[in-house]
N, C-alpha and C positions, 0 to 999 in steps of 0.2 A: 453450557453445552447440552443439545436435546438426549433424551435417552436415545441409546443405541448409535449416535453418530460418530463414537468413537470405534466402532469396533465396524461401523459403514464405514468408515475410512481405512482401516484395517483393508479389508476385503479389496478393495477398492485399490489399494496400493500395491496388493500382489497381482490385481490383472492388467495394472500401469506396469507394473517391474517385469511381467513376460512380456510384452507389445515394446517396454525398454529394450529388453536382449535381440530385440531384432531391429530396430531401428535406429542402434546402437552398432550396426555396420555400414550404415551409411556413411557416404563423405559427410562430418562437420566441421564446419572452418574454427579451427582454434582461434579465439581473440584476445589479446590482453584484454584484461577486466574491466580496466577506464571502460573502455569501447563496448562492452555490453551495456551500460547502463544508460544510454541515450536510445531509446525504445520512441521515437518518434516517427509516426504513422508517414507510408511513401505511398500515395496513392490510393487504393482502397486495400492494402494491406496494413494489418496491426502487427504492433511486435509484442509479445508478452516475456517476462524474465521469469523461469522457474529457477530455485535455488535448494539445496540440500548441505544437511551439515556432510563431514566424513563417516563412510561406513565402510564396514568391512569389502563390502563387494562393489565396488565401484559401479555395477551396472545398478545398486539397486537405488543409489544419488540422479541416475536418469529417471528411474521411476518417480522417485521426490518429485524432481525439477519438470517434469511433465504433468504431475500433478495437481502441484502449487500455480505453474501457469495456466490450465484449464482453468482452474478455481478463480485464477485473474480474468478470464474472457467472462467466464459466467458473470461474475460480479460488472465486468463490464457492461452487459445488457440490459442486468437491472439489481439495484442492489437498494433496500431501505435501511435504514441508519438512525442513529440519536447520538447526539453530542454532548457530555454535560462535563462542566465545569463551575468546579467551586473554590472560591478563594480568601479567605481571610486577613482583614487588616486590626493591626493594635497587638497581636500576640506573637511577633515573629513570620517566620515562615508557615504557612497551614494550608497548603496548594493540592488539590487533588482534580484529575480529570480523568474521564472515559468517552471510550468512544465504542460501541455495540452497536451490530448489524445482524442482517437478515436477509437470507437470498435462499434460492433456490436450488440446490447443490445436485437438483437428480441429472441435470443434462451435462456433467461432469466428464463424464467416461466416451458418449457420443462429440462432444466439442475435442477432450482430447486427443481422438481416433484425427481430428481435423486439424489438428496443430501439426507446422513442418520443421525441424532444428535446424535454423541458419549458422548459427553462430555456439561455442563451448571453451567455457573456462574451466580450469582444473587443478587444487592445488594442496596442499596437505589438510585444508580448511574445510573442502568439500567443493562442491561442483556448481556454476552457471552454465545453465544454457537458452538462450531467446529462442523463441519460437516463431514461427509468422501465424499468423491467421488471415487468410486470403479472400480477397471479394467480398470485401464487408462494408458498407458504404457509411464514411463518417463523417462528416461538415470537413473542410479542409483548412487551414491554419499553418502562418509561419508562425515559429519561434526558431533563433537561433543556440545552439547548445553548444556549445565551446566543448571540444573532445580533448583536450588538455589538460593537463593536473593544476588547474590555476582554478580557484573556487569563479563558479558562478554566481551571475549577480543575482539570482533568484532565489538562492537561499538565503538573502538578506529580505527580501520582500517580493512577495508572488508578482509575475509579470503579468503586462495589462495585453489580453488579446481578446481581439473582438468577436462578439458572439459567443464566448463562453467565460466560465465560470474557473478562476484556478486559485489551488491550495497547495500551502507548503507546510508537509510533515516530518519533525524532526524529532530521532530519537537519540539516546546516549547508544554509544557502543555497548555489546552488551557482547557474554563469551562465547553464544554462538551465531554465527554469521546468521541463520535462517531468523533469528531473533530480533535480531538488529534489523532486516529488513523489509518484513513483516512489522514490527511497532511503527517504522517509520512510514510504511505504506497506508497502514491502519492512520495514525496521525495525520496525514494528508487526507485523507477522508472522511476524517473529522474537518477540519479547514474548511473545506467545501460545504458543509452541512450547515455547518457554523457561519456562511455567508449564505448561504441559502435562506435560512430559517432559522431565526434566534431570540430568543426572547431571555430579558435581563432583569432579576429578582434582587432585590439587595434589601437583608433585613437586620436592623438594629439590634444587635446581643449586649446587654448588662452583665459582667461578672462582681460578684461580691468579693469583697475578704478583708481581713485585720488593719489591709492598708487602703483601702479604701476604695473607690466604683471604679471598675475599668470598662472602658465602652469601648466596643470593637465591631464591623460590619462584616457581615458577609454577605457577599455577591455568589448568586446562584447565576448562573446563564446553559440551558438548555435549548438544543434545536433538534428538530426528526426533520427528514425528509427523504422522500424518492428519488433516487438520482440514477437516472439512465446513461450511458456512459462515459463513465468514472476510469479513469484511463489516466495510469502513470506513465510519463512523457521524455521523464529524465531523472533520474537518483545520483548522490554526490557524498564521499564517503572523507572523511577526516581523523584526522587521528583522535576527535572521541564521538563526534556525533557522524551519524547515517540521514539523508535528508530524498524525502521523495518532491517529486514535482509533480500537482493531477493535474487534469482537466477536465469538465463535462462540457457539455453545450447547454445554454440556456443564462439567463439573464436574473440576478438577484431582483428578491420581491421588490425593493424598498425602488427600485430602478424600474 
């Protein structure tokens, strides 16, 4: 984290949480929770999910949740990224991955001023709420997303749609909900990166010892890329894993 960007967030969250207390009288449509997480674009509106753990002051889970979805349009516009993953064979389990980006965060407070709350969930866990983002012009695209408590078939393997690019990020549950759906957001856009742009290192490791030579490989696979947007389309929640669905537009190099 850059110097100072924590305490820019700080600041930044108290002029979200007054601009909360008033647009926190407006009609928003309560939805059961399924029904917030199919965030797929109608026309040249976007839908973004802001989310907040529980806090004392309920208005100030509106500030979170307006917050957290601004920072998803931004990132939507343009966001660069690296993907790295390492995994070793011959010694058991020894799996490690990241996923770090890099975006833009000053046009935060102005895009937020532009988000509308369609939709609001609420529960001892802390708050959703979708936003719109209107008049945004984005390539157009079915998929269908089942609004049912029945798993989709896209959490078993990313679905094929034409003219763009899509990844599936899965994380474990984790104790707080903002946690869980952030890792999984972030993991999806790794996915993406990772078809975009990937390159695959695998190098021979010798271990010594009393009982004799153990050879084991590890694979390194790294990718960076620019991804212009990077847009969650649908998310799917289980009793332990949180699973996002992205999309960008645009076609893998190897293609």
């Amino acid at each position: 984290m850059k110097k100072g960007y924590l305490s820019k967030i700080t600041a930044l969250c108290m002029v979200l949480f007054l601009a909360a207390c008033t647009t926190s009288e407006k009609q928003v449509g309560f939805s059961d929770a399924g029904t917030l997480y199919n965030t797929l674009p109608q026309g040249n509106t976007l839908f973004f999910l802001g989310y907040s753990n529980r806090k004392m002051d309920r208005r100030e889970e509106e500030a979170l949740c307006l917050y957290r979805a601004a920072l998803q349009a931004v990132q939507f516009i343009a966001v660069q990224g690296s993907f790295v993953l390492e995994k070793e064979e011959g010694r058991g389990i020894n799996y490690g991955e990241s996923v770090s980006i890099q975006f833009d965060d000053n046009p935060v407070p102005e895009i937020a001023r532009m988000l509308k709350p369609v939709s609001h969930f609420r529960n001892d866990r802390g708050s959703m709420v979708v936003y719109a983002f209107e008049n945004f012009q984005y390539p157009q695209f079915y998929l269908e997303v089942p609004v049912n408590k029945k798993p989709p078939e896209w959490i078993n393997s990313p679905p094929d749609v034409p003219g763009f690019i899509t990844g599936v990020g899965v994380a474990e549950r984790r104790s707080r909900l903002s946690d869980s759906l952030e890792a999984a957001d972030r993991a999806a856009l790794g996915a993406l990166i990772e078809r975009i742009s990937l390159e695959i290192q695998t190098n021979q490791i010798v271990y010594s010892s009393k009982y004799g030579v153990i050879s084991s490989r590890r694979t390194s696979s790294r990718a960076e890329a620019e991804i212009r947007g990077f847009y969650i389309c649908s998310r799917y929640i289980d009793k332990r894993y949180f699973y996002s669905l992205a999309v960008c537009p645009g076609r893998r190099q190897e293609e």
